[in-house]
C-alpha positions in Angstrom: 29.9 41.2 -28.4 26.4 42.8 -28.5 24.9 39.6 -29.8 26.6 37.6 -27.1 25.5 39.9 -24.4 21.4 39.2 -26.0 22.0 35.3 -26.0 23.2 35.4 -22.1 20.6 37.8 -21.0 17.7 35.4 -20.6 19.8 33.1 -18.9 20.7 35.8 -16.1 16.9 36.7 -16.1 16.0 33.1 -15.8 18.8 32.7 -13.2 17.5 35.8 -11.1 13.7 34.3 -11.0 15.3 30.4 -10.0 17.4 32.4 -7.2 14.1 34.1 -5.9 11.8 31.4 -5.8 11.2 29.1 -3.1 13.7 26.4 -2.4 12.2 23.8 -0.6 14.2 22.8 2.8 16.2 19.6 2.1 14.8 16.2 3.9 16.8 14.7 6.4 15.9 10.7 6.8 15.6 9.7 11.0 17.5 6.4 11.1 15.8 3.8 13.5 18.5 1.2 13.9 20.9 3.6 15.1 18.3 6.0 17.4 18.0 5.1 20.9 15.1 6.5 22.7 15.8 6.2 26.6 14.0 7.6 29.4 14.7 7.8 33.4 12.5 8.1 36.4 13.9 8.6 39.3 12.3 7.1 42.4 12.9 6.9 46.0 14.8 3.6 46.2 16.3 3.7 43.2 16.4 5.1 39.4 14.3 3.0 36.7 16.1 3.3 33.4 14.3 2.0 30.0 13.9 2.8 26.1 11.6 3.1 23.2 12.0 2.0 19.8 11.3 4.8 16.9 9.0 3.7 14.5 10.5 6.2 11.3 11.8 9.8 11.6 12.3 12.7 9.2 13.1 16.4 9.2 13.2 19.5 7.3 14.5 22.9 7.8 15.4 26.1 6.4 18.9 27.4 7.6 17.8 30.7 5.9 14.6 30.9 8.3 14.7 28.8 10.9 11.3 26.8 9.7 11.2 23.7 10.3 8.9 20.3 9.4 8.8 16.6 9.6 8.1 14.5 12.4 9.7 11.3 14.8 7.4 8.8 15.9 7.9 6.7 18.7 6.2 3.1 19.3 4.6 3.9 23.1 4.1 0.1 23.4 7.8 -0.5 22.8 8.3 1.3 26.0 10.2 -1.3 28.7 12.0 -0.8 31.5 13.2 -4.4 32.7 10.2 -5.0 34.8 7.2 -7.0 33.2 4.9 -5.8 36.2 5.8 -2.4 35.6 5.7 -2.1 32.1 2.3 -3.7 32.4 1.0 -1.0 34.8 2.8 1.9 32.6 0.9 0.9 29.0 -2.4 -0.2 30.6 -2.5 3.2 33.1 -0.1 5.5 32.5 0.6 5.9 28.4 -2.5 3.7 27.6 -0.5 2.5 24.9 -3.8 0.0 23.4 -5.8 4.2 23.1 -2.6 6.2 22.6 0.2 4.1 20.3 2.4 6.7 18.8 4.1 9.2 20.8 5.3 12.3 18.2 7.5 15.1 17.9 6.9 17.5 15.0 9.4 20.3 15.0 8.2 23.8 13.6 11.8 25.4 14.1 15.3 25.2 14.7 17.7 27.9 16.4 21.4 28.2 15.8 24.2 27.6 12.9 23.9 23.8 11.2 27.9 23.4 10.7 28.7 21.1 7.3 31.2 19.6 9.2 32.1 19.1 13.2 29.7 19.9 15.7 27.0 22.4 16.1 25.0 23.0 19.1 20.7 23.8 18.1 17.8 24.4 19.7 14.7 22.5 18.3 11.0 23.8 18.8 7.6 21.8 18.3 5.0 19.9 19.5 5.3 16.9 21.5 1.9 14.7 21.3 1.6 12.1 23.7 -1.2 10.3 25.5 -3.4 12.1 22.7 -2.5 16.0 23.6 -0.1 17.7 22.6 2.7 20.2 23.7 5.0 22.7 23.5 8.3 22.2 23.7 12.1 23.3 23.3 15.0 20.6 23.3 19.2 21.6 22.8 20.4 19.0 20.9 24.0 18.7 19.8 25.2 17.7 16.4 28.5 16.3 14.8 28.9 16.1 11.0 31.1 13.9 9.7 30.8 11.3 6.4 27.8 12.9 5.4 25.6 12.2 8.3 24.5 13.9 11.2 24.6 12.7 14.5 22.0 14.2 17.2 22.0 13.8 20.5 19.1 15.3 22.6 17.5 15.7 25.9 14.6 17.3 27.7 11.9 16.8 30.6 8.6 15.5 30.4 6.0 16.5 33.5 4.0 14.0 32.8 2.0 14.2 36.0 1.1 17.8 34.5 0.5 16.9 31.7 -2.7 14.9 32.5 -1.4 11.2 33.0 -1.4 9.4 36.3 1.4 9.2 38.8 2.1 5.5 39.4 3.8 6.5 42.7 2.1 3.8 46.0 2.0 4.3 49.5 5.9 2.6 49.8 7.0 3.5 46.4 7.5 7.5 45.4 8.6 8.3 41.8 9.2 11.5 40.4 6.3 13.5 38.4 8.8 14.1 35.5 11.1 12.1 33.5 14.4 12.7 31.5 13.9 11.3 28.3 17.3 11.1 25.8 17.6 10.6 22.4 20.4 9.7 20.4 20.1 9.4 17.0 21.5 9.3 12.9 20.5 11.2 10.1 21.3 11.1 6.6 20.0 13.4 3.8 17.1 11.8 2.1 17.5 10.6 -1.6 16.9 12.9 -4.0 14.4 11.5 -6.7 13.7 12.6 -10.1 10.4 13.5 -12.1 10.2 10.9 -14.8 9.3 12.5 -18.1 7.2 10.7 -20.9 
């Protein structure tokens, strides 16, 4: 008994020191077919409704902390709306898409209970860069698991206007100096890869 109690106590030290180290936070993979990026502007007439395509997305957090990492980038000169004239004026003046082609959210950290399996309602907190600055900002986003992925759905404001980018409203056409932008979107745990050993 003794000597079997001296062969198991590294393994219980061992264990202790793996169980205090640092875990890193697991990497969640952004899928771009299935993430819609849609915005609307309201207007005086009527509401102009369009998308933008994600380029890539990925996230980490730690459910123990609340930190969180990674980043979604979004094509700006994907952005369309159904109107070639007004697409034209909303990359050339507006996002400047030819100075300014990414449009990114980097999360720093997520509030609320991650549930393995049906949904969970979060709160995600980071920066949101676009037209080259960037800023703060908090989305809710609501999240059912099922088959081993997650899907996300989120929405927020952008005050654009405030935010240092120009108002295309005219003299007959008013627009709003925010827009609603939605995002709907998969995600999958990332593949885990191993060292390779010579």
């Amino acid at each position: 008994m003794r000597m079997l109690l001296r062969s198991l106590f590294p393994l219980a030290a061992a264990a202790a020191l793996l169980g205090a180290a640092e875990i890193p936070a697991p990497e969640m993979q952004i899928d771009p077919a299935q993430t819609k990026v849609e915005f609307t502007l309201p207007d005086v007439l009527h509401t102009v409704h369009g998308s933008f395509t994600l380029k890539r997305g990925t996230l980490r957090f730690d459910p123990a902390t609340g930190q969180a990492s990674g980043e979604l980038v979004v094509d700006a000169a994907s952005g369309a709306s159904g109107s070639s004239m007004r697409d034209r004026r909303m990359h050339q003046t507006i996002l400047e898409t030819d100075r300014y082609p990414d449009i990114i959210f980097r999360p720093d950290s997520v509030h609320g209970k991650l549930a393995p399996l049906g949904p969970s309602q979060l709160q995600l907190h980071g920066q949101f860069i676009i037209h080259g600055a960037a800023h703060e900002i908090s989305m809710p986003v609501q999240v059912d698991a099922s088959g081993g992925q997650y899907t996300a759905t989120a929405n927020f404001t952008v005050p654009y206007v405030q935010w240092g980018m120009k108002n295309p409203s005219t003299l007959f056409l008013r627009v709003s100096d925010k827009v609603e932008i939605s995002i709907h979107t998969v995600a999958r745990p990332a593949p885990q890869t191993s060292e390779l050993r010579p």
